[in-house]
C-alpha positions as CSV (number, residue, x, y, z in Angstrom):
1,X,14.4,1.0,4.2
2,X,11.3,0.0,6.0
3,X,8.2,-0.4,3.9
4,X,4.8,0.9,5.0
5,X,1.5,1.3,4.0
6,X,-1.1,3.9,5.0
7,X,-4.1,2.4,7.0
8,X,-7.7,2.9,5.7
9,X,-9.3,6.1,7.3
10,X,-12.1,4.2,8.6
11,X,-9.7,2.2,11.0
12,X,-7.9,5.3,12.4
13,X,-11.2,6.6,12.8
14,X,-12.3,3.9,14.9
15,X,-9.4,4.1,17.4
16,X,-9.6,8.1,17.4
17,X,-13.0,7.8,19.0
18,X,-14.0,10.0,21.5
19,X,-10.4,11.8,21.3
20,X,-11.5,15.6,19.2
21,X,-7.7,16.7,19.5
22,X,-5.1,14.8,17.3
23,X,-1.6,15.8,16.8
24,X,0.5,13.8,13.9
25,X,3.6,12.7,13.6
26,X,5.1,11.7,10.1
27,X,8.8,10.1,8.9
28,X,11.3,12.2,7.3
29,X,12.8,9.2,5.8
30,X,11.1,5.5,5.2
31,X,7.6,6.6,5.3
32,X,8.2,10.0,3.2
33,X,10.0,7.5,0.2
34,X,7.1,4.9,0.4
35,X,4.3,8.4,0.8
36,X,2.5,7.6,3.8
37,X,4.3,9.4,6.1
38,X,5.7,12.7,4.5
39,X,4.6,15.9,4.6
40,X,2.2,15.7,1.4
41,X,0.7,12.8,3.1
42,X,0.5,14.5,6.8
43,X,-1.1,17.2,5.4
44,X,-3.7,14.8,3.4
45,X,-4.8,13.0,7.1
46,X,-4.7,16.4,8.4
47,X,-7.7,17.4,6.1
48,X,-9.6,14.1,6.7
49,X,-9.2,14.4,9.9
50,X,-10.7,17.6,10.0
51,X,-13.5,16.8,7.6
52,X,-13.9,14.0,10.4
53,X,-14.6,16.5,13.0
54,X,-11.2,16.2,14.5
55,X,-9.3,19.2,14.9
56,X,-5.3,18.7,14.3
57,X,-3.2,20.6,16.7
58,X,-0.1,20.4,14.9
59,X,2.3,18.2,13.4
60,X,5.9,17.5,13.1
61,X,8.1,14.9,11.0
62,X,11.7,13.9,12.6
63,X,13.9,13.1,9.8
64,X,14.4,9.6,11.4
65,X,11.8,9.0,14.1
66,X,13.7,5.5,15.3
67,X,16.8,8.0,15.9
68,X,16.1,9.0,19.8
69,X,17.9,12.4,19.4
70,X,15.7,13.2,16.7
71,X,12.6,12.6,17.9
72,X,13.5,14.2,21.4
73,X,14.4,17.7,19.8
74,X,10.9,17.4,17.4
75,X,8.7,16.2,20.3
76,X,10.5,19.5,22.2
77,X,9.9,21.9,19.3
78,X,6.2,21.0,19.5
79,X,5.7,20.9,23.1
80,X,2.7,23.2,23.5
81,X,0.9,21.9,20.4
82,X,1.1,18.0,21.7
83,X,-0.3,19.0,25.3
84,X,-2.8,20.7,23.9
85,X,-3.8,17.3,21.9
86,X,-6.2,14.4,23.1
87,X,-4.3,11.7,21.0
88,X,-0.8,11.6,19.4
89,X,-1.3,9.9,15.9
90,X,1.7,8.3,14.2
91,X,2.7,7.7,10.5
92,X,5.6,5.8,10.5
93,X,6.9,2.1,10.8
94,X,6.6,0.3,14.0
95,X,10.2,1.0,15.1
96,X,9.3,4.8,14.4
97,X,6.1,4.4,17.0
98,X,7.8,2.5,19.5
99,X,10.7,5.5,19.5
100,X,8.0,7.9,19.8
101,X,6.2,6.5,22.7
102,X,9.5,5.8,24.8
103,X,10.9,9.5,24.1
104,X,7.4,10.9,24.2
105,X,7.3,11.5,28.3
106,X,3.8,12.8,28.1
107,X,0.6,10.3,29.1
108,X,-0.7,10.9,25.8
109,X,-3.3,8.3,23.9
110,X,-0.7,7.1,21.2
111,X,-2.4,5.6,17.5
112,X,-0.6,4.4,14.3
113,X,-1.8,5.6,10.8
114,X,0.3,2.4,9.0
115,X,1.0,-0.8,8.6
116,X,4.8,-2.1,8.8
117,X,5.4,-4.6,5.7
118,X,9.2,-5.4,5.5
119,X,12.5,-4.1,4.3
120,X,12.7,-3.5,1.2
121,X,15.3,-1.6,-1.7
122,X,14.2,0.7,-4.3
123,X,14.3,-0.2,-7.7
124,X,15.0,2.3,-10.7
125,X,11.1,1.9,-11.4
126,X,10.0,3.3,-8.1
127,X,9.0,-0.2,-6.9
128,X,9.6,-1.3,-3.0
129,X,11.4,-4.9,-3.2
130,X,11.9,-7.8,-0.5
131,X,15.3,-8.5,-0.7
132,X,16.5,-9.2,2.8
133,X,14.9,-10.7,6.1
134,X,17.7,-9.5,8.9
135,X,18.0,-13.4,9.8
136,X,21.7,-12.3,11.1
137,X,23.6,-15.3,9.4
138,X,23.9,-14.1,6.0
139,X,24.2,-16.3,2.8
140,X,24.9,-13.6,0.3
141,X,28.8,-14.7,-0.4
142,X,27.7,-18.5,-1.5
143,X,24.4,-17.2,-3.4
144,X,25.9,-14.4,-5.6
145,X,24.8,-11.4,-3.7
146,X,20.8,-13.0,-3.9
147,X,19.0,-14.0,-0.7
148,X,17.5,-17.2,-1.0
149,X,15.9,-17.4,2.8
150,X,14.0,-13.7,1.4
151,X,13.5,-14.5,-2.3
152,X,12.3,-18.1,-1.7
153,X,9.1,-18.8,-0.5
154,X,10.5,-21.8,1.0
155,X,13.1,-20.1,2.3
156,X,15.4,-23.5,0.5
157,X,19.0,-23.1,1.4
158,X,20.1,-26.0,-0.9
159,X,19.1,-25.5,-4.6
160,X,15.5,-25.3,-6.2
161,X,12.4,-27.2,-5.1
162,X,10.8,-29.8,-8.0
163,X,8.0,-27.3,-8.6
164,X,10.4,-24.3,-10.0
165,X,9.3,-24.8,-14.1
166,X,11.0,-22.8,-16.7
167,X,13.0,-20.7,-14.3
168,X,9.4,-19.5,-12.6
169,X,8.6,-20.8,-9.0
170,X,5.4,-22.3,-8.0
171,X,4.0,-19.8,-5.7
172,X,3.6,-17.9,-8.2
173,X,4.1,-18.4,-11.7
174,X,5.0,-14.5,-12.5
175,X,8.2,-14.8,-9.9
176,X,11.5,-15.8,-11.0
177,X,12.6,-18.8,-8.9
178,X,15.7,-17.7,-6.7
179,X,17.4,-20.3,-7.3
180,X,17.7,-19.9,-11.0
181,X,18.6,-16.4,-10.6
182,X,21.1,-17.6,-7.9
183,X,22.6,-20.7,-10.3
184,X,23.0,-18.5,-13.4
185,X,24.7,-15.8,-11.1
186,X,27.4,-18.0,-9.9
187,X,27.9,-19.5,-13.7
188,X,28.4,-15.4,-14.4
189,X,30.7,-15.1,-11.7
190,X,32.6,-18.6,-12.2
191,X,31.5,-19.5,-9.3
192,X,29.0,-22.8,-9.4
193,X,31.3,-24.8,-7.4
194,X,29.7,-22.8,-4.3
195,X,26.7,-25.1,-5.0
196,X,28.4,-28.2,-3.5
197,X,28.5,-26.6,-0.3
198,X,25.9,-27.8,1.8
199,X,24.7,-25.1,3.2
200,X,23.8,-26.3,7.1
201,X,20.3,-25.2,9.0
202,X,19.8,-21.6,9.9
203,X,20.9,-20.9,13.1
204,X,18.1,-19.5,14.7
205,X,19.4,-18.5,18.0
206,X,20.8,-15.8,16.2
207,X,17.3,-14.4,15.5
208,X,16.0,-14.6,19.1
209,X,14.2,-11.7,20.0
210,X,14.4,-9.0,20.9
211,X,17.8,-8.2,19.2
212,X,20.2,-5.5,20.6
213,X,23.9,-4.3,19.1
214,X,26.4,-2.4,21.1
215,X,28.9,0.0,19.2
């Protein structure tokens, strides 16, 4: 999941001047779970937009805005609405915009209403969590299923740092250090011989961007 957070009105405000005729666009997935994208949260922009002077031709929200299909059939269904429109104003991620803009095939002034933050799971409290950096060489067999390139400041590949105290790193005293979590995981699993491997520099090729996968 990609987490986002809503912009402050003021700064969508700022881009939106001069341009009375706004149409939205929203996330029928990511940005509806995090509530910045959704249809409660369209519909909360819509009103501040208006109480901004701005009237709001429409809006639409593709189930999965980075899906090209998608967005082509809600951009289609909602044809008149974003002509009529000065500005096209977008609340999803940044691969959400970037879909909508190449699909879009209208010269349309094209803003974002949020800030892409990272990928991130769910946890049974609600709470967005880092857990996974897309580095495309993945460590997660020899660090029992627990990213230390993500979950480390450092990013260490090779055990804890000196400043980890009582299990907690030094970034930030609150945190669990990775490494702990990753140690007492393997002694679980019966599995801390996987701490002898050396693990050997990232291979950073592998993140050179921009990425592309043919199925």
């Amino acid at each position: 999941m990609i987490i986002t957070k809503q912009k402050e009105l003021k700064e969508i405000l700022r881009h939106l001047e001069g341009q009375s005729k706004v149409f939205l666009i929203g996330c029928g997935e990511c940005s509806t779970t995090c509530k910045t994208g959704g249809e409660s949260e369209i519909k909360a922009v819509k009103e501040a937009l208006e109480k901004a002077g701005k009237a709001v031709t429409g809006y639409c929200i593709p189930s999965a805005p980075c899906v090209s299909a998608q967005v082509k059939l809600a951009l289609a269904k909602n044809r008149k609405t974003i002509d009529a429109s000065d500005a096209i104003l977008i609340l999803a991620c940044g691969l959400g915009i970037q879909s909508i803009k190449d699909n879009l095939r209208r010269d349309k002034s094209i803003h974002i209403a949020c800030d892409t933050l990272f990928m991130g799971a769910v946890d049974a409290g609600g709470a967005f969590l880092e857990r996974c950096s897309a580095c495309g060489d993945c460590v997660l067999e020899l660090t029992g299923m627990i990213c230390p390139v993500t979950r480390c400041p450092k990013s260490l590949l090779n055990g804890p740092c000196g400043g980890q105290n009582k299990g907690k790193c030094e970034v930030d005293k609150n945190m669990d250090c990775a490494w702990i979590l990753i140690y007492n995981e393997l002694k679980k699993q019966g599995k801390l011989g996987l701490l002898r491997q050396i693990k050997t520099p990232k291979d950073h090729s592998k993140l050179s961007k921009p990425r592309q996968l043919e199925l």
